[in-house]
N, C-alpha and C positions, 0 to 999 in steps of 0.2 A: 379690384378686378380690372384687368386690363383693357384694352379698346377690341373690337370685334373688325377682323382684317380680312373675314373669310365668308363667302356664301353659304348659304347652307348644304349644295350642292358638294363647296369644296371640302367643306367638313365632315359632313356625312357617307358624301359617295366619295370624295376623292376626286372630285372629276371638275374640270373647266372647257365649256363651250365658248368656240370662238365661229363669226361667218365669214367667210371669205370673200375678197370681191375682186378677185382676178388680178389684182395689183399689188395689194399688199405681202408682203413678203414676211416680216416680222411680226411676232406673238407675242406676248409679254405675258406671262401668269402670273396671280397674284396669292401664292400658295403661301403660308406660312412655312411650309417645307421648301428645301433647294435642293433642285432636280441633280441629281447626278445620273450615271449613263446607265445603273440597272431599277433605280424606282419610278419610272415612267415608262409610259409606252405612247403615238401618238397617230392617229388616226384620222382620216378625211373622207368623208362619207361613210363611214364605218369599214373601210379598206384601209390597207400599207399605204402611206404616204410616200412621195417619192424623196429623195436625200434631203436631209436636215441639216444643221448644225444648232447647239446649245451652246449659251455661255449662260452661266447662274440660272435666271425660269427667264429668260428670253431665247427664242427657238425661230430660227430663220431656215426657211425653206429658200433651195435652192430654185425653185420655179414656184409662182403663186399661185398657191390653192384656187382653183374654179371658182367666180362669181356665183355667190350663194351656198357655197360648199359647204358643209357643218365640218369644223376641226377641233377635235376634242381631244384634249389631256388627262392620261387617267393615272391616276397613282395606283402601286400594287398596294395591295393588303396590309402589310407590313410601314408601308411609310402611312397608310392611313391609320392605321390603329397609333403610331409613334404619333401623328401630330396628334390626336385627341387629349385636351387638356393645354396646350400650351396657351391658349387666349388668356391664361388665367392671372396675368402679371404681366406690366408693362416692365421693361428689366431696368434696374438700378442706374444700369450705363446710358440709355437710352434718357433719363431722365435728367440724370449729368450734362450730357451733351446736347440734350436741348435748351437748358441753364445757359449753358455758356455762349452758345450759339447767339441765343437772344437779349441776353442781359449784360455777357460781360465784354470790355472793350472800350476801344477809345469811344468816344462819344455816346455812350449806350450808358445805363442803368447803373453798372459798377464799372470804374475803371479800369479794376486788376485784383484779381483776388484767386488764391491757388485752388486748386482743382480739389484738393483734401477737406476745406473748407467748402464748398459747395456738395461735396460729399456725404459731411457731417450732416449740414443739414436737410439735404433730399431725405436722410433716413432718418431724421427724426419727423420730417411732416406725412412721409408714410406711417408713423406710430400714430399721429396725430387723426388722420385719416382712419384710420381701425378704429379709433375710439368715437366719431364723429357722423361717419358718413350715411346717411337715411339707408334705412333697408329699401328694396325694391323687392315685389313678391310677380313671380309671373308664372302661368301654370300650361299645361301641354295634357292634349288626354293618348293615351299609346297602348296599341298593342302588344299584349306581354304575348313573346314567342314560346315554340316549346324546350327552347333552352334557359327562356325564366331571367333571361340577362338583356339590358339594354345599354346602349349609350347613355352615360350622361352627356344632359344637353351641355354647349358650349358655353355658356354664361351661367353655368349653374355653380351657386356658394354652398346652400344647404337645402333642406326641406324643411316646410313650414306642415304638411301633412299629403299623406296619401292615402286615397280612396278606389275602389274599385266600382263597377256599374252592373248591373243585373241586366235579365233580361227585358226587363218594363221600364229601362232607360234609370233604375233609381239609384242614386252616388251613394254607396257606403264607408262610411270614414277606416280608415285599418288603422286600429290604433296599439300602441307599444305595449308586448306582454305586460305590462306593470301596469295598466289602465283595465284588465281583463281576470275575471276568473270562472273557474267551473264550483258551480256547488256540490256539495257532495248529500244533499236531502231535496226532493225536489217535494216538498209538502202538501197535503192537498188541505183546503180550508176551509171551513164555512163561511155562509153571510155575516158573519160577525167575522172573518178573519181568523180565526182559532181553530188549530191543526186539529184534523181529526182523527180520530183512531178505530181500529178492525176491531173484532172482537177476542183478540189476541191480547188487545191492549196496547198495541204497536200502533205508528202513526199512519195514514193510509200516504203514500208515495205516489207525484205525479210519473206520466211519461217523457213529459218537455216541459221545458221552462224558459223564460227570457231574462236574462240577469246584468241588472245597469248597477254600471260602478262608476262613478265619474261621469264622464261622456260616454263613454263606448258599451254596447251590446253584444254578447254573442250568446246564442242560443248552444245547447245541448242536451243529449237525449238518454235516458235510461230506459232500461228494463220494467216494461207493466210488472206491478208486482200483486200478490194474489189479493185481490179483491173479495171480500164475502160476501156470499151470495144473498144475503139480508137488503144487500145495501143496492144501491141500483148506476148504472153508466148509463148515462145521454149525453152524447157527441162529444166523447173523451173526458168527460165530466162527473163526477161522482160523488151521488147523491149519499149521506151516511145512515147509518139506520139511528130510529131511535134512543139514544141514551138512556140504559136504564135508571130510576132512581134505587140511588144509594145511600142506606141508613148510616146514620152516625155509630152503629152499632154493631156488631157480628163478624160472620166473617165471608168475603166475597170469593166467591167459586164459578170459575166460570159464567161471569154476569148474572152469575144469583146468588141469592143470599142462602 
């Protein structure tokens, strides 16, 4: 993962506040993006500033912005959604060149050694690094919009889990199809745990049920289904009737012999 270059202001809104103090003339941004002359726009006090000029994200105003001025840099749309994601790799070359910068050279670490070779090996201590480096876990709680889409955040590798929150503040884990199922008998039981049955001879079927598989819960709901009037309901609960006794002998008719 690369190094983080950017506020969160410039990653998420696009935007860099600078204040003015009547003297300064030059701006310097510190965008991951380079300005060209249609993905910015710039503003002082929330008005048209007066003439500019840009070279790369240094922006030098022809007269300096007013003592205390707010002057803000905003990137359109389009160059913000492009930079989202670049923090994510410090680039190969960059790591080259700071190699050489520091290590190689007269009187420094290595004396002389070709640029191919210093190459080889930046890319294999990046392999070395993937196999190596501690995880880091760090979490954010967010507003899901109603387009159901969010940024990922800018240092983000993978997810370790996601949860959503109720109205009594309680975090419920959302766990992967494969950790979740629906039953298809929701059974009702006795105090012994043993399904019971109508006088159909059928099993009597809950309305709800709660079904743990692993970690994860989800509840779901069926159809009351016909209860005999033998038997008795308190608060979604159902009491069974009697069981007749059954001879070892004859033959059973409608719960009699």
């Amino acid at each position: 993962m690369g190094l983080l270059t950017e506020t969160n202001a410039q990653y998420y809104s696009g935007q860099q506040a600078f204040i003015g103090d009547g003297v300064n003339t030059v701006f310097t941004c510190t965008f991951n993006t380079e300005l060209t002359a249609t993905n910015f726009t710039v503003k002082v006090n929330n008005a048209a500033p007066g003439a500019f000029t840009f070279v790369g994200n240094v922006i030098t105003f022809a007269v300096a912005p007013a003592n205390l001025a707010t002057v803000v840099v905003q990137l359109n749309q389009a160059a913000i959604d492009a930079n989202h994601g670049n923090y994510e790799y410090i680039s190969l070359n960059d790591i080259i060149n700071n190699f050489i910068v520091a290590y190689i050279g007269v009187g420094k670490l290595i004396p002389n050694v070709k640029r191919t070779d210093v190459m080889f090996h930046a890319k294999r201590g990046l392999q070395e690094f993937s196999y190596d480096t501690l995880r880091s876990m760090k979490s954010q709680e967010l507003t899901i919009p109603p387009s159901l889409s969010l940024i990922i955040p800018q240092d983000y590798v993978n997810y370790v889990n996601l949860s959503w929150v109720d109205a009594a503040g309680v975090k419920h884990i959302i766990y992967p199809t494969t950790l979740t199922s629906n039953p298809t008998e929701l059974l009702i039981q006795d105090g012994s745990g043993v399904p019971t049955q109508n006088n159909q001879g059928s099993n009597n079927a809950n309305t709800t049920t709660t079904t743990t598989q692993g970690q994860g819960s989800s509840q779901i709901t069926a159809n009351r289904p016909n209860i005999p009037t033998t038997g008795q309901i308190v608060q979604n609960s159902y009491t069974p009737p009697v069981r007749p006794t059954i001879p070892t002998t004859g033959i059973i008719v409608k719960d009699g012999v």
